[in-house]
C-alpha positions in Angstrom: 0.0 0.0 0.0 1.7 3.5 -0.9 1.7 5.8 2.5 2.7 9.1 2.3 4.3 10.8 5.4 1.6 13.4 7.1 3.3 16.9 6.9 0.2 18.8 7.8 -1.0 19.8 11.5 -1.2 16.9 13.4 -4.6 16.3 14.1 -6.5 13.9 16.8 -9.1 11.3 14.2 -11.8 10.3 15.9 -11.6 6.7 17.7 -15.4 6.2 16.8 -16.8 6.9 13.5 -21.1 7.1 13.4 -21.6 9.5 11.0 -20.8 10.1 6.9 -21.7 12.7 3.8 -20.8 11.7 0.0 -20.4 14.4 -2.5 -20.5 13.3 -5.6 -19.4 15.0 -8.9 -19.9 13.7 -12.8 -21.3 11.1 -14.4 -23.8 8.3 -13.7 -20.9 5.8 -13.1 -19.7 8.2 -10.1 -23.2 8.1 -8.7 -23.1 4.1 -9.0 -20.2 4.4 -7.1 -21.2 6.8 -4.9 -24.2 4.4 -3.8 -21.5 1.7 -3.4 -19.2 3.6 -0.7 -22.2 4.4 0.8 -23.1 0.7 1.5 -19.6 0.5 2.5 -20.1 2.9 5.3 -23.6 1.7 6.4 -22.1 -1.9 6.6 -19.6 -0.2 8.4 -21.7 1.1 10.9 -22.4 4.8 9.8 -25.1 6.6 9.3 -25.5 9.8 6.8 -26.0 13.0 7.5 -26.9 16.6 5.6 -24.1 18.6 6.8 -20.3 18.7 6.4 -20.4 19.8 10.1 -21.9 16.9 11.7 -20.1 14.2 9.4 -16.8 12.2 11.2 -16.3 11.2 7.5 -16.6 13.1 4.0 -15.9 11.0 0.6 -15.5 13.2 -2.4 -16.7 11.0 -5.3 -14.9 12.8 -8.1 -14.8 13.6 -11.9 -11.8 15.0 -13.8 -13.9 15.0 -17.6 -13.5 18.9 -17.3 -12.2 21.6 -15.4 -14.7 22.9 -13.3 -15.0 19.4 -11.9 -11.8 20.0 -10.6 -11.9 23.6 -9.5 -15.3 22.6 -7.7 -13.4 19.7 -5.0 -10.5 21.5 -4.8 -12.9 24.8 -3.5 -15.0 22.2 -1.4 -11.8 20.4 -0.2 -10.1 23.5 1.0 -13.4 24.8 3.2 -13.4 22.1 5.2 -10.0 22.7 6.4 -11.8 24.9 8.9 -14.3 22.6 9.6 -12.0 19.9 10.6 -9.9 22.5 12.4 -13.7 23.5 14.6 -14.1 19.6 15.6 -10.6 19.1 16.9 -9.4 17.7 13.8 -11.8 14.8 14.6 -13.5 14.8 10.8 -11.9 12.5 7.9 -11.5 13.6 4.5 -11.2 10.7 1.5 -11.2 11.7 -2.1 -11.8 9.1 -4.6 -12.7 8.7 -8.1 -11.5 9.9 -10.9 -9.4 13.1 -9.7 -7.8 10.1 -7.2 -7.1 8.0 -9.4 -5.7 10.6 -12.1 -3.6 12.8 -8.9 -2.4 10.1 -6.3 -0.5 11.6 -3.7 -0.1 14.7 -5.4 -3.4 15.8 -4.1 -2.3 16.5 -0.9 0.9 19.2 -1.8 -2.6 21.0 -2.4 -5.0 20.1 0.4 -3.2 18.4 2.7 -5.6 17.9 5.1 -7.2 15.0 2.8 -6.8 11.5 4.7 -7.3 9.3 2.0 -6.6 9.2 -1.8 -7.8 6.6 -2.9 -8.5 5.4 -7.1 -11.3 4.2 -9.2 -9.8 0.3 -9.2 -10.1 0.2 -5.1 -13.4 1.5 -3.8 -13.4 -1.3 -1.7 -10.5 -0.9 0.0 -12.1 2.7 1.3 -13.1 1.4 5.0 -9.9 -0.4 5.3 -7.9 2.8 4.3 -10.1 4.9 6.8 -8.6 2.6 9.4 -5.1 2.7 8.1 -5.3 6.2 7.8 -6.7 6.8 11.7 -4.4 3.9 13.7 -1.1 5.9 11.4 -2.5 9.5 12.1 -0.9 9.7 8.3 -3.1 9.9 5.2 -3.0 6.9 3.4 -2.5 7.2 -0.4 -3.5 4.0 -2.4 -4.1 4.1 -6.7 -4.4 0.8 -8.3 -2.9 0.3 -12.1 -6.2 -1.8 -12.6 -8.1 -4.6 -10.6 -10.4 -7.2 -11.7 -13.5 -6.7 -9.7 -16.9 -4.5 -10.0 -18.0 -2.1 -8.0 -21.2 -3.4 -8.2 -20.2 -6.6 -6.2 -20.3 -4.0 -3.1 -23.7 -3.4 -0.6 -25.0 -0.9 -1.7 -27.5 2.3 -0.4 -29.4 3.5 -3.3 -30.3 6.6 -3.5 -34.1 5.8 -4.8 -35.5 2.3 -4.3 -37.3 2.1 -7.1 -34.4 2.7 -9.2 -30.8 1.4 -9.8 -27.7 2.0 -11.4 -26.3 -1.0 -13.4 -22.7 -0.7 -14.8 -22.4 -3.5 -17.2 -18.9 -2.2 -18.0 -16.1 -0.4 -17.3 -13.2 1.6 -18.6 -13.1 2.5 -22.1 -11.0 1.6 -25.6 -12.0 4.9 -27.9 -9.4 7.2 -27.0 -10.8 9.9 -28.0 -8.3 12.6 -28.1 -10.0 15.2 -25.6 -10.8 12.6 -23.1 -9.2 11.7 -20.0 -11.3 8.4 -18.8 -9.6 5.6 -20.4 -6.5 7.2 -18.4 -8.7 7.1 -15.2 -11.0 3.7 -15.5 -8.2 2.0 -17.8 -9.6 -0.3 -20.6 -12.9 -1.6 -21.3 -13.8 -4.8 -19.6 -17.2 -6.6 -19.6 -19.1 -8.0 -16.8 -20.4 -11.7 -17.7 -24.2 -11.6 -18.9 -25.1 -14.4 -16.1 -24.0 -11.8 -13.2 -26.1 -8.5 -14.9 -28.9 -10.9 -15.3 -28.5 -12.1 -12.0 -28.6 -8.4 -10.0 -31.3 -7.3 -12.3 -33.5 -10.3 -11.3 -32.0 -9.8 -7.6 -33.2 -5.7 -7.9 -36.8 -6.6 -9.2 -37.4 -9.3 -6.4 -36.4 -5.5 -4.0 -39.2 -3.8 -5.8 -36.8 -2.1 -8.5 -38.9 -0.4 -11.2 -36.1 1.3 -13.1 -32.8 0.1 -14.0 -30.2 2.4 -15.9 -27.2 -0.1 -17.6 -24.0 1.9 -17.6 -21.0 1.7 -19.3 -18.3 4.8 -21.4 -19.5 2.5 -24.3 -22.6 0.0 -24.0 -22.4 -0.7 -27.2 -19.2 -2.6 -27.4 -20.5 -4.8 -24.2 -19.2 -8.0 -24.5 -16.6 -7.7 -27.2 -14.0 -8.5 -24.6 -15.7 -11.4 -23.3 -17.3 -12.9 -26.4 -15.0 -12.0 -29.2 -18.0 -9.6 -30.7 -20.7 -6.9 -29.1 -23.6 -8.5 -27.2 -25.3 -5.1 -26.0 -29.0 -6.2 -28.1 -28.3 -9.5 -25.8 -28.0 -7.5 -23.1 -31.0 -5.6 -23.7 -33.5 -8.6 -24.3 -32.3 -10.6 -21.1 -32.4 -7.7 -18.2 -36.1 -7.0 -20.1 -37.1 -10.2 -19.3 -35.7 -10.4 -15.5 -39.1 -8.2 -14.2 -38.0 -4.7 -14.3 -40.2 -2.6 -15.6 -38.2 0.2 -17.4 -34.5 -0.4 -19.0 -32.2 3.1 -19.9 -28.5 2.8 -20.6 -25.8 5.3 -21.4 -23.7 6.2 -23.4 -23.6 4.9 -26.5 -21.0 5.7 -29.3 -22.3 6.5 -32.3 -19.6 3.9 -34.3 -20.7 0.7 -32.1 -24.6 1.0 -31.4 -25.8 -2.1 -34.1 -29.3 -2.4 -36.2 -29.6 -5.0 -33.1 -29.6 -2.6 -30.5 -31.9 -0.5 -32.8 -34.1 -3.7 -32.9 -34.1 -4.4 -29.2 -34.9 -0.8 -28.5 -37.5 -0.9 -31.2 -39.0 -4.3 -30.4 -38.9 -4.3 -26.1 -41.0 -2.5 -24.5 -39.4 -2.4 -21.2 -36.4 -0.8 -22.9 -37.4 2.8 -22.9 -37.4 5.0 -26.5 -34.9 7.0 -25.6 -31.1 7.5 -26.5 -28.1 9.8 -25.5 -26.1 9.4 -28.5 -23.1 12.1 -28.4 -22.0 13.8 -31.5 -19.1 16.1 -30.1 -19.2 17.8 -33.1 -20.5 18.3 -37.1 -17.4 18.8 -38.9 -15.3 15.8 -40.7 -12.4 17.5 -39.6 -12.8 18.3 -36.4 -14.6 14.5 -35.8 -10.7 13.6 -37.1 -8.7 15.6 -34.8 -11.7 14.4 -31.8 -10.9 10.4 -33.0 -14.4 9.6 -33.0 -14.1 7.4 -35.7 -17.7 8.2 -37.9 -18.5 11.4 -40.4 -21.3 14.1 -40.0 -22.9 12.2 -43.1 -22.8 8.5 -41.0 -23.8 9.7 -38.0 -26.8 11.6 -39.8 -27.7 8.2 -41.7 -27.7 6.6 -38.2 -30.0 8.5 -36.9 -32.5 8.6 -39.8 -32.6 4.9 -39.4 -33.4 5.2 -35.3 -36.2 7.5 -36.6 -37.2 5.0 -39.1 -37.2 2.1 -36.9 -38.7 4.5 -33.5 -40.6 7.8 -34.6 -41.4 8.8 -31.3 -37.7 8.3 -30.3 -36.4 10.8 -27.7 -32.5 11.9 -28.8 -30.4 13.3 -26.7 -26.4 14.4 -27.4 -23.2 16.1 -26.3 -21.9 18.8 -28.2 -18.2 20.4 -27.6 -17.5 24.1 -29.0 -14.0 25.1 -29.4 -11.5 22.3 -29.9 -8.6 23.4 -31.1 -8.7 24.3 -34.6 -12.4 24.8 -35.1 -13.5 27.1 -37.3 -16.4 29.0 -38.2 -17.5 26.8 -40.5 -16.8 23.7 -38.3 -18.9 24.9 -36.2 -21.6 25.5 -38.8 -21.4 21.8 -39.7 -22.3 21.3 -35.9 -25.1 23.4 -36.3 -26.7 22.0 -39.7 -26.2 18.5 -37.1 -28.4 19.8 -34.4 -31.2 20.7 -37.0 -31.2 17.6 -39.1 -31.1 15.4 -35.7 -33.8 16.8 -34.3 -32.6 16.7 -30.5 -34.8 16.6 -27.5 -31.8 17.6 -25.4 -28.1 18.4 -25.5 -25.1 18.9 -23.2 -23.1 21.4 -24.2 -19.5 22.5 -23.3 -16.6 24.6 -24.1 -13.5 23.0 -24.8 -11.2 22.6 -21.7 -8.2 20.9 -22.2 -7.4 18.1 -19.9 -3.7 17.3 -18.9 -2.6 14.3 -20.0 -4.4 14.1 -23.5 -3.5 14.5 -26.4 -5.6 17.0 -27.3 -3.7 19.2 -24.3 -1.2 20.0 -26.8 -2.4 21.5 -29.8 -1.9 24.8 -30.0 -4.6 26.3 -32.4 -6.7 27.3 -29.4 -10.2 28.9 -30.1 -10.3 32.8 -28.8 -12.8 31.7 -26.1 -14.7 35.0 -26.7 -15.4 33.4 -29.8 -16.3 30.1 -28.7 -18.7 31.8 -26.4 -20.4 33.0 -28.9 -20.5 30.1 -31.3 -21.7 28.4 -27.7 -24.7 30.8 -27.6 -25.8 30.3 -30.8 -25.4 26.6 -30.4 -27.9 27.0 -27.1 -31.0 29.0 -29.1 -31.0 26.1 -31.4 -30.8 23.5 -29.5 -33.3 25.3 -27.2 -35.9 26.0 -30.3 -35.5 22.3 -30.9 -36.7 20.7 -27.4 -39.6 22.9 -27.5 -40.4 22.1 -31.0 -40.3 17.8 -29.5 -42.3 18.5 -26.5 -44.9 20.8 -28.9 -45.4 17.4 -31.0 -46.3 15.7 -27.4 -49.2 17.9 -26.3 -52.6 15.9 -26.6 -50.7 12.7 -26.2 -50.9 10.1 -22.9 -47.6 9.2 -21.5 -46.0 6.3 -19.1 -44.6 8.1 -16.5 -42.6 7.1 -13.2 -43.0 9.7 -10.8 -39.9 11.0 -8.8 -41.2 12.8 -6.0 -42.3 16.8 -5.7 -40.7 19.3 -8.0 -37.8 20.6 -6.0 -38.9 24.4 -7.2 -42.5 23.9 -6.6 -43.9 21.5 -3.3 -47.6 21.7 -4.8 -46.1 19.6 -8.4 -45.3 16.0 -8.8 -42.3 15.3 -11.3 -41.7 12.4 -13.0 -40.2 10.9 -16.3 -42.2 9.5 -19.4 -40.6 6.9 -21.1 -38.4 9.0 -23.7 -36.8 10.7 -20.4 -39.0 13.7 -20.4 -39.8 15.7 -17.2 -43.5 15.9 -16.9 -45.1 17.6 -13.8 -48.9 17.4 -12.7 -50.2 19.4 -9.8 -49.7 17.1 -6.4 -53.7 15.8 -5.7 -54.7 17.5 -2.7 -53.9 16.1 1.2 -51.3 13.5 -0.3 -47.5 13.6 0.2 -45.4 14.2 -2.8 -43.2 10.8 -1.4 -46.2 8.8 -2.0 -46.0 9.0 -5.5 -41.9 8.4 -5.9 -41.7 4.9 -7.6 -45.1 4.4 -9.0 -46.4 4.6 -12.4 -49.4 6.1 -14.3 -50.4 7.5 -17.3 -50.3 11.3 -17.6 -52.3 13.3 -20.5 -50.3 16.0 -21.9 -51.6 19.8 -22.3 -49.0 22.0 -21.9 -45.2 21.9 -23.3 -42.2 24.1 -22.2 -39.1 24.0 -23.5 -37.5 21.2 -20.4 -40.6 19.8 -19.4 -44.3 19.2 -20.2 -47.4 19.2 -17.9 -50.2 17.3 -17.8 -53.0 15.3 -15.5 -53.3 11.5 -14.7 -56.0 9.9 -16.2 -55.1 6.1 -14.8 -52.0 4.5 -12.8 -51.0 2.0 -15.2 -49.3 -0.8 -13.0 -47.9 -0.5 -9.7 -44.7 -1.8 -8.7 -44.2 -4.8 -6.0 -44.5 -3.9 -2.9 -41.4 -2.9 -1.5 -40.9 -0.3 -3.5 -44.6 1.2 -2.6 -43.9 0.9 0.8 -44.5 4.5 2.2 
């Protein structure tokens, strides 16, 4: 295990841990895990809590895909040196994930009143290097090259109990140019079939209506393991396992088969809706990215998910600014966004991330201009969600409910099928937690641009009964 001296104040950790706080930042795999260290701490003995304050222990779950990532732990990191400081140094700090993994022990020449470091290959190691880390009264710093087990094989305390996150692999083999995650989850490895099948059937028995399968590519699931993609497999056998409702992310536009498009067209537990990121329109730029498909293939790919799922809900990532782009790259990118057609996109400026490839190139875009050219890139894709959600109004959706709006306590949220958020006023003298987990059909009449509103006219099925418990 690499241990790193302790140069910082010497501060008293707590003999007796009882309480814990996750922060999580990124992507859905970092929440997974997030619900895995939690498990870890509950079988530990712990119990959460709200504040910083009252927490003996504080696990950063971390993300290093872009630069405010970093610049928000490094800001959260550094306020609770005072907070430790307050409780007689009795708090410990870990910081895990992706920033772990990617920084080590150089994290703490910045904040070093962290405890732990700890990587994306060792999660379960964390209680173990709490331990070390408290008996030593010196932080512990432990990154594993790779390891050969899932986080998913951890106890875990999800965050809903109607839903849960399934990663069916992880790590990645793209390489794409900007990105840092193959550098941070190493290469792409495949869980066997028999074990996804396995927790999905184990989650339904728990009352689980809503699985999401995860993975930096799903659609290359299996290739690994059985010599050629088995994602559509994949697909079919958790649909038939008794969840209700099967999402997955992300898919890369140069793996996802006419068999996933058959699976998604064909099951009707898989929902019709897909995050398929483009990055960017141009040839050239899609060249210098090492995304590996055109603006014309990726076009043709999505005319044939339209072909094969009309009322398909598309969703994308967009980057503006890599090095190099131009004016009318970017215009490329734009002609994209209206021939796709895009319920929703994530968009970004460039940030370059140490350790790419992309960190080197030198033809950087004047970022008042890729502010712009991000502006422009925002009214259109705005005008096209509220163009989709216009088509929706007079139509009944399947909708899981959530819980209350978090801006409104009178609304009930919830998401239809192609992952819209549709709110209905909250029936009078019922709590908003009632609702979280159940199904019904919702009649649409009004459509905004990030949501549409409706009433219930029936609830379609109800889950088993541990996930209605109230």
């Amino acid at each position: 295990m690499p241990v790193r001296s302790y140069t910082g104040p010497c501060y008293t950790r707590p003999a007796m841990r009882e309480t814990y706080l996750i922060r999580t930042f990124g992507c859905q795999m970092n929440k997974h895990d997030s619900e895995r260290v939690a498990g870890l701490l509950r079988a530990d003995g712990l119990h959460p809590v709200d504040e910083a304050e009252d927490a003996d222990v504080v696990v950063f779950m971390t993300c290093c895909v872009r630069e405010n990532a970093d610049e928000r732990l490094r800001g959260q990191v550094a306020s609770l040196k005072s907070v430790k400081a307050a409780r007689g140094g009795r708090q410990t700090i870990a910081v895990g994930g992706c920033i772990g993994q990617r920084d080590g022990e150089r994290l703490l020449d910045q904040l070093p009143h962290v405890d732990v470091v700890f990587g994306t290959h060792n999660i379960s190691r964390l209680t173990s290097l709490i331990d070390a880390a408290c008996s030593a009264r010196d932080p512990v710093v432990e990154v594993l090259e790779c390891s050969t087990e899932f986080a998913s094989d951890l106890p875990a305390e999800r965050e809903h109990r109607w839903h849960a996150w399934v990663p069916i692999t992880v790590g990645c083999d793209n390489f794409c140019t900007y990105c840092i995650v193959p550098h941070v989850r190493g290469r792409e490895r495949s869980r066997p079939l028999e074990e996804i099948v396995a927790e999905c059937e184990r989650l339904a028995g728990e009352g689980v209506v809503e699985v999401t399968l995860l993975g930096q590519n799903v659609n290359s699931y299996g290739r690994d393991l059985y010599g050629s993609p088995r994602f559509a497999d994949a697909l079919r056998a958790v649909a038939d396992t008794g969840i209700s409702r099967v999402r997955f992310a992300t898919s890369h536009p140069k793996d996802l088969s006419e068999e996933t498009i058959g699976a998604m067209a064909e099951v009707p537990q898989v929902m019709r809706s897909l995050h398929l990121p483009v990055q960017s329109g141009s040839d050239r730029i899609l060249a210098a990215m090492n995304r590996r498909y055109t603006k014309r293939s990726y076009l043709d790919l999505v005319g044939r998910l339209y072909d094969a799922m009309p009322d398909l809900a598309l969703s994308t990532d967009v980057i503006v600014g890599f090095p190099g782009e131009t004016e009318q790259d970017f215009l490329d990118t734009l002609e994209v966004v209206e021939s796709a057609r895009y319920d929703q996109a994530f968009t970004f400026l460039y940030s370059p991330r140490v350790g790419t490839p992309a960190a080197s190139l030198t033809d950087v875009v004047p970022r008042e201009v890729s502010q712009e050219r991000f502006d422009r890139l925002v009214e259109k894709v705005q005008r096209s969600a509220l163009m989709k959600n216009r088509t929706l109004v007079g139509s009944t959706q399947n909708v899981l409910f959530t819980g209350v709006s978090k801006r409104d306590p009178g609304i009930l949220a919830g998401r239809s099928e192609g992952n819209k958020v549709i709110h209905v006023d909250l029936p009078p003298d019922t709590r908003g937690d009632a609702f979280a987990g159940r199904l019904a059909r919702v009649k649409i009449d009004q459509a905004q641009t990030w949501f549409l509103s409706g009433y219930i006219v029936d609830e379609r099925s109800s889950p088993p009964a541990a996930a209605n418990s109230l």
